[in-house]
C-alpha positions as semicolon CSV with decimal commas, in nm:
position;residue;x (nm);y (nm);z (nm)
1;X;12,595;-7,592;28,557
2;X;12,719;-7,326;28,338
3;X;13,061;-7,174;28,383
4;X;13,333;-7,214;28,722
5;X;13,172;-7,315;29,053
6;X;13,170;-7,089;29,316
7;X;13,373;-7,178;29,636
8;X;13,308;-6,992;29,955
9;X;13,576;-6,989;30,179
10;X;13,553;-6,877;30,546
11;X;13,775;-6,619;30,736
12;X;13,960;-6,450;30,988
13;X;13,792;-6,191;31,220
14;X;14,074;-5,985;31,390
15;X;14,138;-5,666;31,548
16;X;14,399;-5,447;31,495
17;X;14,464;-5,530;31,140
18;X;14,745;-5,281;30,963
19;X;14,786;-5,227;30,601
20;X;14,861;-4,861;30,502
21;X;14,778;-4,593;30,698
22;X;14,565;-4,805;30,903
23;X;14,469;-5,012;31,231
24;X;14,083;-5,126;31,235
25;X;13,942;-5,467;31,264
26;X;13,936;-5,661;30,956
27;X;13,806;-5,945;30,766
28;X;14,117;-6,128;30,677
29;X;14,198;-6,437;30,482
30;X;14,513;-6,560;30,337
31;X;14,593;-6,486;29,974
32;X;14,704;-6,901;29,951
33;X;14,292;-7,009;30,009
34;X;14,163;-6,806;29,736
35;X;14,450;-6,863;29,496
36;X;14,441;-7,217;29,551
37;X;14,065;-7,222;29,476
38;X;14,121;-7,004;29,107
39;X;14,429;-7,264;29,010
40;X;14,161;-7,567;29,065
41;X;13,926;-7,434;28,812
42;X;13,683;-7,249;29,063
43;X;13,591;-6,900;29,165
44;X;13,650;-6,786;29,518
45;X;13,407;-6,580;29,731
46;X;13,511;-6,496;30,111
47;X;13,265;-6,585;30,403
48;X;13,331;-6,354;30,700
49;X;13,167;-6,436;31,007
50;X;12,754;-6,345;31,059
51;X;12,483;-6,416;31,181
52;X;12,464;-6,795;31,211
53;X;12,094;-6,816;31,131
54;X;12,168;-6,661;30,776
55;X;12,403;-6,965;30,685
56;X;12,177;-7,170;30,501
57;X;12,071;-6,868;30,258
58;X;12,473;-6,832;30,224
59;X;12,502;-7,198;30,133
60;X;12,216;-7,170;29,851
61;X;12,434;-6,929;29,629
62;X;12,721;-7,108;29,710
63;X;12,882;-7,464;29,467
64;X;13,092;-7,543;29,765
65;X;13,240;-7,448;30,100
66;X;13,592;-7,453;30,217
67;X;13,622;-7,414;30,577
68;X;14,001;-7,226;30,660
69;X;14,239;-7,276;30,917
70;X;14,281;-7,041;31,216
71;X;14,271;-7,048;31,575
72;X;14,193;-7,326;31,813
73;X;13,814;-7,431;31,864
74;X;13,697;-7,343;32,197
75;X;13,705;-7,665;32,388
76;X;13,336;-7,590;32,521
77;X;13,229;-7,686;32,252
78;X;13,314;-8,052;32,260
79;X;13,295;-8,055;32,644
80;X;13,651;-8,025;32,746
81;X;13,818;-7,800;33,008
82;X;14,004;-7,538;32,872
83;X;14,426;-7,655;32,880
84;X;14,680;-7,395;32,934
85;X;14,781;-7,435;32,589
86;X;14,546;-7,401;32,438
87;X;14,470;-7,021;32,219
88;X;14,210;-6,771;32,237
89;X;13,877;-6,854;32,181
90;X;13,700;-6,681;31,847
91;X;13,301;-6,763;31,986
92;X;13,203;-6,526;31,659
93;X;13,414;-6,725;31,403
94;X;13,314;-7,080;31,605
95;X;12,922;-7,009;31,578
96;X;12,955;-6,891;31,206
97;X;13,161;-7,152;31,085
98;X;12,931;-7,413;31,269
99;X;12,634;-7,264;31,132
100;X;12,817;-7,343;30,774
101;X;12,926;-7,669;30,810
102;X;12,550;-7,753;30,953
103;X;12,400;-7,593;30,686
104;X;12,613;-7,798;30,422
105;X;12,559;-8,078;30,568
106;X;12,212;-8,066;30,552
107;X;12,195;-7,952;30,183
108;X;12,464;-8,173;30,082
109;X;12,710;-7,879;29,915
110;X;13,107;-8,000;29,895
111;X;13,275;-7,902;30,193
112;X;13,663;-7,877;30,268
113;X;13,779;-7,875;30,602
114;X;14,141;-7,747;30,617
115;X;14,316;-7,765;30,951
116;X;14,093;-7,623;31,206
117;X;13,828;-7,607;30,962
118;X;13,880;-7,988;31,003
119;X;13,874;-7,979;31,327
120;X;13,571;-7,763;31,382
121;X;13,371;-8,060;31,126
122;X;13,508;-8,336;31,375
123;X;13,342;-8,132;31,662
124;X;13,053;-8,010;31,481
125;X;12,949;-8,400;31,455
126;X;13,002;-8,470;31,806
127;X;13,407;-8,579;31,810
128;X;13,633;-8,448;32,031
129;X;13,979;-8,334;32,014
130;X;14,329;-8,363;32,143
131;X;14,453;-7,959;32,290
132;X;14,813;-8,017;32,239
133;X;15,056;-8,220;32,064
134;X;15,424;-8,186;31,953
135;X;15,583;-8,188;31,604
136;X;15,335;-8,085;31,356
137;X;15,467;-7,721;31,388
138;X;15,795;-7,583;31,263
139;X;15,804;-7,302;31,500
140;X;15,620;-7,043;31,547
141;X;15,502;-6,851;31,240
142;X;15,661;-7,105;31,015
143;X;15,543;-7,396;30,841
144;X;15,680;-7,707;30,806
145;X;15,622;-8,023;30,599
146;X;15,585;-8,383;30,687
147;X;15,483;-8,701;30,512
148;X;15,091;-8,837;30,441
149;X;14,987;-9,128;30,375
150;X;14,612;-9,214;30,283
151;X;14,419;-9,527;30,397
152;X;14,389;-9,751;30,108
153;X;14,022;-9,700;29,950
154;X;13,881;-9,392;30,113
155;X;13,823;-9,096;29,911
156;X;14,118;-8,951;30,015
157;X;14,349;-9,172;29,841
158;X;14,162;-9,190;29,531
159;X;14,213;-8,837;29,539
160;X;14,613;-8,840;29,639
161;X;14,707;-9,225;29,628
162;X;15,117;-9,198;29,726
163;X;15,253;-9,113;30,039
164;X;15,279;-8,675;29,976
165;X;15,453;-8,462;30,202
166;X;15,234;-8,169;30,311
167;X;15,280;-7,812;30,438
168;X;15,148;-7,843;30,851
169;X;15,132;-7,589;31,108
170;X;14,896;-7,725;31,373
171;X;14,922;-7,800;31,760
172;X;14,611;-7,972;31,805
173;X;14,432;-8,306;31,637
174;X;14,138;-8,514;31,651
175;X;14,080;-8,773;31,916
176;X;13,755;-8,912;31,925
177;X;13,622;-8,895;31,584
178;X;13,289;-8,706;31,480
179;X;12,965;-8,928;31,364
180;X;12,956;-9,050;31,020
181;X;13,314;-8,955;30,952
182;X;13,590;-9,186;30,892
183;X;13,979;-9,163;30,890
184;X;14,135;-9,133;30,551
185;X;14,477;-9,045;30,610
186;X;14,758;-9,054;30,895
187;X;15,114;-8,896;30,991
188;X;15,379;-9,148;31,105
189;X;15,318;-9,038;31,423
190;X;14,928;-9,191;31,349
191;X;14,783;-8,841;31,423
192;X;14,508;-8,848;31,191
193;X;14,539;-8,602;30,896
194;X;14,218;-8,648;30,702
195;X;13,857;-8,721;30,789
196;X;13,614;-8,788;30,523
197;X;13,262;-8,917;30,473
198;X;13,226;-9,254;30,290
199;X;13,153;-9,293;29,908
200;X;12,764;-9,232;29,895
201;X;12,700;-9,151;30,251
202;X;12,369;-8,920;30,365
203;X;12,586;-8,619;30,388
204;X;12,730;-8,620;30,067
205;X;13,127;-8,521;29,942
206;X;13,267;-8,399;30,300
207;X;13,649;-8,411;30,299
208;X;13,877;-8,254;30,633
209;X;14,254;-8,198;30,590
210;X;14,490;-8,113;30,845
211;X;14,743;-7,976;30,692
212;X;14,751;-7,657;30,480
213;X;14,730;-7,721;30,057
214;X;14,680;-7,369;29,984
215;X;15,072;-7,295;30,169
216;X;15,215;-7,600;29,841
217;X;15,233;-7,657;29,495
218;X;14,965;-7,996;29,518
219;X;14,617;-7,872;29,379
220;X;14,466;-8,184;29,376
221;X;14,253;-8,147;29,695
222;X;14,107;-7,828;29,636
223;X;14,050;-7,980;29,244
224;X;13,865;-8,243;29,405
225;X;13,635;-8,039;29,599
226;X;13,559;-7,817;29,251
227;X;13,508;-8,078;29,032
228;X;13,254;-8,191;29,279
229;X;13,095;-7,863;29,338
230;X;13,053;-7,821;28,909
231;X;12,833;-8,140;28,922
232;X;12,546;-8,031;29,146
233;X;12,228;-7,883;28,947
């Protein structure tokens, strides 16, 4: 493949967005995702939601996909009551981002899950997820860091082999884990903080995160995911 793989990375949808002179709903994405994606040697394209039945002929002009955090999942869609504490649903941003990670799956294109976007591939492959949980969240609106450490031969820790702090800012986590995915990384707490799919498995290079690279200095994840994305024909 000639010249920088292209890296698709989903978004927000919100209302009331404000820059300027003015308020209307927006397509939004932090200025971190796509930044992080140009310092790893790839060029970044932004995925608002659509129409889920147009993700696959997204996914064909696309290297790779990096799925972004954002709100919680809706637990509907693993099966769960809905807890107090958990947020708003985003049904729009939830079928889209599904759609993706199906379609990705299917035609084998590198795909990044970072916090939710992690989440969402647990739940897309059947796992469920825990709707609250303490300490993985500064406070609100501000991100905190806390140590990683990868399980000794997964992808994951080929990828970042010491024990790295990361930038987090979650509330929720997996709990029953998705088919075909395996744990590659845990806090001390043993929250799980990466989900992967095993060297050579049917789905191809499939890594989740849950913490947020694109908020530090550590490239090597998103590198990862480019790197892999330059080597498909």
């Amino acid at each position: 493949m000639g010249g920088r793989p292209l890296i698709g990375v989903s978004t927000y949808l919100e209302s009331g967005a404000r820059w300027g002179v003015w308020e209307l709903e927006a397509a939004l994405l932090p200025a971190g995702y796509p930044r992080l994606v140009q310092r790893a040697g790839g060029l970044a394209v932004m995925l608002p939601p659509d129409d889920p039945d147009r993700a696959a002929e997204t996914l064909a002009r696309l290297d790779g996909l990096v799925i972004a955090g954002g709100p919680d999942v809706d637990p509907a869609r693993y099966g769960a009551e809905r807890s107090p504490r958990t947020g708003p649903a985003a049904p729009e941003r939830d079928a889209w981002e599904l759609a993706l990670i199906g379609a990705a799956l299917r035609a084998r294109t590198p795909l990044l899950g970072i916090c939710r976007g992690m989440q969402l591939l647990n739940v897309a492959l059947g796992g469920t997820l825990v709707q609250h949980l303490d300490g993985h969240a500064e406070r609100v609106g501000v991100f905190g860091t806390h140590p990683v450490e990868a399980v000794p031969g997964s992808r994951y820790a080929e990828i970042v082999p010491e024990v790295c702090e990361v930038p987090a800012y979650h509330h929720q986590a997996v709990e029953r884990l998705g088919e075909g995915l395996v744990v590659s990384a845990y806090a001390k707490d043993a929250v799980v903080e990466a989900v992967e799919t095993p060297p050579g498995a049917e789905r191809g290079w499939v890594l989740g995160v849950q913490w947020h690279p694109e908020m530090g200095d550590d490239v090597r994840v998103m590198r990862a995911l480019v790197e892999e994305a330059s080597r498909r024909d």
